[in-house]
C-alpha positions as CSV (number, residue, x, y, z in Angstrom):
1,X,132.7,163.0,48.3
2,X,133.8,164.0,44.9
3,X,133.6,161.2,42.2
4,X,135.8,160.7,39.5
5,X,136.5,158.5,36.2
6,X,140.0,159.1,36.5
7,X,141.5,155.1,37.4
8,X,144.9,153.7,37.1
9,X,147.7,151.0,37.3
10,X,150.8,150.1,39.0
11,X,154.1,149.8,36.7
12,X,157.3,148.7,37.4
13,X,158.4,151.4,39.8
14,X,155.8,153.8,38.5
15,X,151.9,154.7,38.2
16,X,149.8,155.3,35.3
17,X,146.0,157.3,35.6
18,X,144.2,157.6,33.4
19,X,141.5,160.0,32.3
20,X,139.1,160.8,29.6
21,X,141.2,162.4,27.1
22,X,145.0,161.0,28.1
23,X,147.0,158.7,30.3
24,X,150.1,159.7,32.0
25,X,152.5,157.5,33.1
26,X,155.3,158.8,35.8
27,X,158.2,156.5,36.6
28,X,161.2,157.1,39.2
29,X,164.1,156.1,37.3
30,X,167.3,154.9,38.9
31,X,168.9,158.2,39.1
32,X,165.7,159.0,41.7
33,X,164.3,161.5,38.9
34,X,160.8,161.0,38.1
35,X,160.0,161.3,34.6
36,X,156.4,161.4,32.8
37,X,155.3,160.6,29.7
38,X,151.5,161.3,28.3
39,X,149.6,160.1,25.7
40,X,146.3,160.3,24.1
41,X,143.3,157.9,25.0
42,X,142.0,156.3,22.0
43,X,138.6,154.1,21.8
44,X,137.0,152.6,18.8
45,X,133.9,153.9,21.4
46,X,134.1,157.0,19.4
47,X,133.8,155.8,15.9
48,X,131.2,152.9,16.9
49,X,129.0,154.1,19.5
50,X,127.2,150.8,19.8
51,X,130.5,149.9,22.2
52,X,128.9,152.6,24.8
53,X,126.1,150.1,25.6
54,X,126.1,148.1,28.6
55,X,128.1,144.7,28.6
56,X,129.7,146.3,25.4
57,X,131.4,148.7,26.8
58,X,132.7,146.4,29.8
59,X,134.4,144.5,27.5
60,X,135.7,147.1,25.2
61,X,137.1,148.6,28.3
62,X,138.8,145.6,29.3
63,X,140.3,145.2,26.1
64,X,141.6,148.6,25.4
65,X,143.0,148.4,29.6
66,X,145.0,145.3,28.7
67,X,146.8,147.2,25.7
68,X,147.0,150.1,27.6
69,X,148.8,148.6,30.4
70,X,150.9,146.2,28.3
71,X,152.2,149.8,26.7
72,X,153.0,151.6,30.0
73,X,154.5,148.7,31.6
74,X,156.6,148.1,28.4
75,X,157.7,152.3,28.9
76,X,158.5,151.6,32.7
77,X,160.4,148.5,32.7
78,X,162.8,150.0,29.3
79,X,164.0,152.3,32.3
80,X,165.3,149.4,34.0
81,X,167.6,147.2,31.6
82,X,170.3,146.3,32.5
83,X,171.9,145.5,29.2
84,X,171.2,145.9,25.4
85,X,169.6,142.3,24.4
86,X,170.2,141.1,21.5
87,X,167.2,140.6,19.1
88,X,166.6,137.4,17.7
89,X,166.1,136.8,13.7
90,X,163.0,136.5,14.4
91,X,162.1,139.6,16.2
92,X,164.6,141.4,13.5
93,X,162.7,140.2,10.1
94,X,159.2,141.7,12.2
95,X,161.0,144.4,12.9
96,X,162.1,144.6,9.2
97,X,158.7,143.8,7.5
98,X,156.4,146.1,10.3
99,X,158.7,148.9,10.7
100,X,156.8,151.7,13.3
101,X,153.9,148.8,13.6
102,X,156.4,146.5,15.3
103,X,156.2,147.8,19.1
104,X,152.0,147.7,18.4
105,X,152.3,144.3,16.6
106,X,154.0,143.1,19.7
107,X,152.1,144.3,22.2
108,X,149.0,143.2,20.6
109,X,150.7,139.6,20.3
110,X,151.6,139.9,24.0
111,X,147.9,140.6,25.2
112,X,146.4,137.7,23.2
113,X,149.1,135.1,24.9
114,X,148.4,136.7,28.4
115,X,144.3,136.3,27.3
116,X,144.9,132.8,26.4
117,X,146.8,131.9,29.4
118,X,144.4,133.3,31.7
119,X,141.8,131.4,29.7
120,X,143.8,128.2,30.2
121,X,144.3,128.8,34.3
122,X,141.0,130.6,35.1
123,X,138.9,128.4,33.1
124,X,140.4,125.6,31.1
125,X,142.0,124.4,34.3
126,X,139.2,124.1,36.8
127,X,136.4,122.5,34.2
128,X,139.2,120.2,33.7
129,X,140.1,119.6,37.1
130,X,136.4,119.2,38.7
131,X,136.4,116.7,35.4
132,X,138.8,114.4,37.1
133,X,136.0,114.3,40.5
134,X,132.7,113.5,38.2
135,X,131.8,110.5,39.2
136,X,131.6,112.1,43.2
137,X,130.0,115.0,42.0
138,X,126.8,115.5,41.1
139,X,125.8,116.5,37.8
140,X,124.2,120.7,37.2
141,X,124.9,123.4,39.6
142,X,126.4,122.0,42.2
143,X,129.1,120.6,39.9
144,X,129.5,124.3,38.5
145,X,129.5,125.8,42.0
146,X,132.9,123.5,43.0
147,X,134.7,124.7,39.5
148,X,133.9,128.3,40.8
149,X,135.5,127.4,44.1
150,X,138.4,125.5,42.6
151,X,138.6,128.5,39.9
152,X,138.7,131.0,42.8
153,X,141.4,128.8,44.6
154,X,143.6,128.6,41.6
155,X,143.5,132.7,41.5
156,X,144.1,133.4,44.8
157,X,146.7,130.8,44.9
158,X,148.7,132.3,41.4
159,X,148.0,135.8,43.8
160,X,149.9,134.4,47.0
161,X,153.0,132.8,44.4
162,X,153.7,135.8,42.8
163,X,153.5,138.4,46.1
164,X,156.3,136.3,47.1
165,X,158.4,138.2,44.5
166,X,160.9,141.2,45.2
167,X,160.0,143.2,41.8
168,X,156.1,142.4,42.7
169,X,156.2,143.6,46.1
170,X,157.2,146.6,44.6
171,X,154.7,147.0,42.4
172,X,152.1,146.5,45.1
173,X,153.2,149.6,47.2
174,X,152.8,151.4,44.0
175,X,149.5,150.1,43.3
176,X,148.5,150.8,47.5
177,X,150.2,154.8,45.9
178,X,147.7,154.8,43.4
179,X,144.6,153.9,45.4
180,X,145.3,156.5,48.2
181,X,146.0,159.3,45.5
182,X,142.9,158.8,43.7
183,X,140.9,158.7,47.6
184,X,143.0,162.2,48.5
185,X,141.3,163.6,45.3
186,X,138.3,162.2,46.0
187,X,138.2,163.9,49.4
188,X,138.9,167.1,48.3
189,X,142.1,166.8,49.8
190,X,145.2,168.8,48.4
191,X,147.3,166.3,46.3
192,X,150.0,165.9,48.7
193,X,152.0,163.5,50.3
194,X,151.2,164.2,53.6
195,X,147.8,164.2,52.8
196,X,148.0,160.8,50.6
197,X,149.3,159.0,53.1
198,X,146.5,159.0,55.5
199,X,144.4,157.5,53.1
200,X,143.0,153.9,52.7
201,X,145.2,152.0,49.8
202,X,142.0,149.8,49.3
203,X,139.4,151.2,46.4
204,X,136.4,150.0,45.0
205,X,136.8,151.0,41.6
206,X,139.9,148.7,41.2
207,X,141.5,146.1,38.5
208,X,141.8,143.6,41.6
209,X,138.1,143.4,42.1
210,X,137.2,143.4,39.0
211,X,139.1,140.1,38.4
212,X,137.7,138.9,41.1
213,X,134.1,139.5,40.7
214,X,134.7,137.7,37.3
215,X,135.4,134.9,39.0
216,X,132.3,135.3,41.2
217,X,130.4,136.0,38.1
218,X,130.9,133.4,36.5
219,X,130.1,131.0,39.4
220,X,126.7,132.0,38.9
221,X,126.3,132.5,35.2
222,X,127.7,129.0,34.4
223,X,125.3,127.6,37.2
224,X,122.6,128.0,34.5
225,X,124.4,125.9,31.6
226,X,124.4,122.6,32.3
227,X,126.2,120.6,29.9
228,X,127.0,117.3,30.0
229,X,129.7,117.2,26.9
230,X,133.1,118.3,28.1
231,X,134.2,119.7,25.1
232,X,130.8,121.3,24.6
233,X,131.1,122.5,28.5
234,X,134.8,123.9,27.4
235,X,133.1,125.6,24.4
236,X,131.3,127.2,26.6
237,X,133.6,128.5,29.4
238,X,135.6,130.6,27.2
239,X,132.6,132.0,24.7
240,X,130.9,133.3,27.8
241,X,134.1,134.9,28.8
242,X,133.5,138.1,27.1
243,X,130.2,138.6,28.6
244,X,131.0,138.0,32.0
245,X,133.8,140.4,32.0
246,X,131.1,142.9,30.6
247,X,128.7,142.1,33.2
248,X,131.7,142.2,36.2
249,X,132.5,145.8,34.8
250,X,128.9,146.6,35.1
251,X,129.0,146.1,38.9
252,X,132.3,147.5,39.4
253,X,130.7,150.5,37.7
254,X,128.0,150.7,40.3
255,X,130.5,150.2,43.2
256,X,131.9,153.2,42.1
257,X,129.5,155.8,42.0
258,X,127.2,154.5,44.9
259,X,128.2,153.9,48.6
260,X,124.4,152.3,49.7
261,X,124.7,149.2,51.8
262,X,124.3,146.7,49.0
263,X,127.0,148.2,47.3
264,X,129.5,148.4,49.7
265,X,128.5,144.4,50.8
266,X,129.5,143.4,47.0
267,X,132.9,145.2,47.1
268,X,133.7,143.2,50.5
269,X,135.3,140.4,49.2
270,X,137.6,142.3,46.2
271,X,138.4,145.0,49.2
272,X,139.1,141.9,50.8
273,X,141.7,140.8,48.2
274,X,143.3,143.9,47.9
275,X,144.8,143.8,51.5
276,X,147.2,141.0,49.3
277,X,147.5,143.1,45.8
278,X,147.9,146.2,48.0
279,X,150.8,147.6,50.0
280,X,151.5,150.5,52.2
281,X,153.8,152.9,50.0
282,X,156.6,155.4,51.0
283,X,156.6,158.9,50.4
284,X,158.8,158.7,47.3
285,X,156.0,156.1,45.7
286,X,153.3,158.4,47.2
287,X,154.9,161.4,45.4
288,X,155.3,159.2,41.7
289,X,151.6,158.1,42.1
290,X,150.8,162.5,42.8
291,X,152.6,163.4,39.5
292,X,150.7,161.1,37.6
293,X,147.9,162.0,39.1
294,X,148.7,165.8,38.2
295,X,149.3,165.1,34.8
296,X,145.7,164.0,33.7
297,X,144.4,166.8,35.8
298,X,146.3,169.3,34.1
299,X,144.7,168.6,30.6
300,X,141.8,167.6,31.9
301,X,140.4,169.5,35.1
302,X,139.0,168.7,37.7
303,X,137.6,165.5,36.4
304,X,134.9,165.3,38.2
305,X,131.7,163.9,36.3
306,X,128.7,164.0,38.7
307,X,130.1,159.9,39.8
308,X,129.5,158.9,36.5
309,X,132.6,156.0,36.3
310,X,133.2,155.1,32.7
């Protein structure tokens, strides 16, 4: 089976891949015409290769994915508004003061607050929470091993809330479109509808898993710090963040360019998951997630690289 780097994201009635050198994004606009837009990839990789190394580069990744998908979900849903809103002062002295930096400034702005509040949830929440239960828990790894439960809870919970919405629903048949595009490549399979849509919309290389083995990850890494203090315990939760997304792109990596036993037993449970992030698409999804698809290959190739996932 052919291996490729080439990974993407659901919009908001669209799909973005992305390759090595550029990201397209295709979106079916209200009129049913799909229209695409591409742009070039950029990594501070290139200037500072000490971001290539291992961990490094798991967290430079995840970085760089968040702005990346903050900017193509920004172009999708601009296809959508109803109305002109009107911009607040604030927004209109930015505006003023930033002038072509504005749209970056608040994008930027946007992934920090979506960091912090997945800090608070993710991590903040279920240190405080297991808190609450001290005096019935034991102190060390067990107590560590129910915050990784009750932090695992919380996400799956937050998953099961928001599949409840229309919009989202949507978004997860697009996201199902982009995993069985990406498998029709990988099969050397013409990049066709007909042929898409016999393919599995669960994938190992995917964001779902990733967040997922985070949580996992962290389970065991915070096993080993056994901290009394709360506020030196809190201290520690969200400095070790970083790292553990590294480490969680590491194996996510290996899922995806090895299909030994081990490997396929460690994507189980975010395969698992994606039975709720996923959903079948129709053949007008299926041909949005092709187009996109198409794009990176036509300024890119084949984009096969021998497995190697970046």
């Amino acid at each position: 089976m052919k291996q490729t780097y080439i990974g993407g994201q659901a919009v908001m009635e669209g799909v973005m891949m992305r390759g090595k050198k550029i990201y397209t994004v295709a979106v079916r606009k209200p009129d049913q015409k799909i229209i695409m837009d591409k742009q070039p990839v950029r990594t501070i990789a290139n200037r500072y290769p000490i971001f290539k190394l291992p961990i490094l580069r798991g967290i430079l990744a995840f970085m760089e994915s968040m702005v990346v998908g903050m900017k193509t979900l920004t172009y999708s849903a601009s296809f959508f508004e109803e109305e002109e809103v009107q911009s607040s002062k604030m927004d209109s002295w930015l505006e003023k003061k930033l002038g072509d930096r504005f749209e970056n400034f608040m994008i930027g702005f946007t992934v920090v607050v979506a960091i912090l509040l997945a800090i608070g949830l993710f991590m903040v929440a279920p240190l405080l929470l297991t808190g609450l239960i001290h005096k019935w828990v034991p102190t060390g790894r067990f107590r560590s091993l129910i915050e990784g439960v009750i932090r695992i809870l919380i996400f799956l919970l937050y998953i099961l809330l928001i599949s409840r919405m229309k919009d989202i629903q949507r978004v997860f048949q697009y996201h199902g479109a982009e995993h069985k595009t990406i498998h029709c490549y990988e099969h050397g399979k013409e990049l066709t509808v007909e042929n898409a849509r016999t393919q599995s919309r669960l994938h190992k290389r995917c964001g779902t898993s990733f967040l997922l083995f985070v949580m996992l990850v962290s389970i065991f890494v915070f096993m080993f710090i056994d901290i009394e203090n709360m506020w030196l315990r809190l201290f520690s939760r969200i400095a070790l963040v970083p790292f553990i997304a590294g480490l969680s792109y590491e194996i996510i990596r290996l899922a995806g360019r090895s299909d030994s036993f081990l490997v396929r037993l460690i994507s189980y449970p975010g395969m698992g998951l994606q039975l709720l992030t996923t959903a079948e698409p129709d053949d007008e999804q299926l041909a949005v997630a092709i187009c996109a698809m198409q794009g990176v290959l036509d300024e890119e190739g084949d984009g096969d690289d021998a497995g190697k996932n970046p």
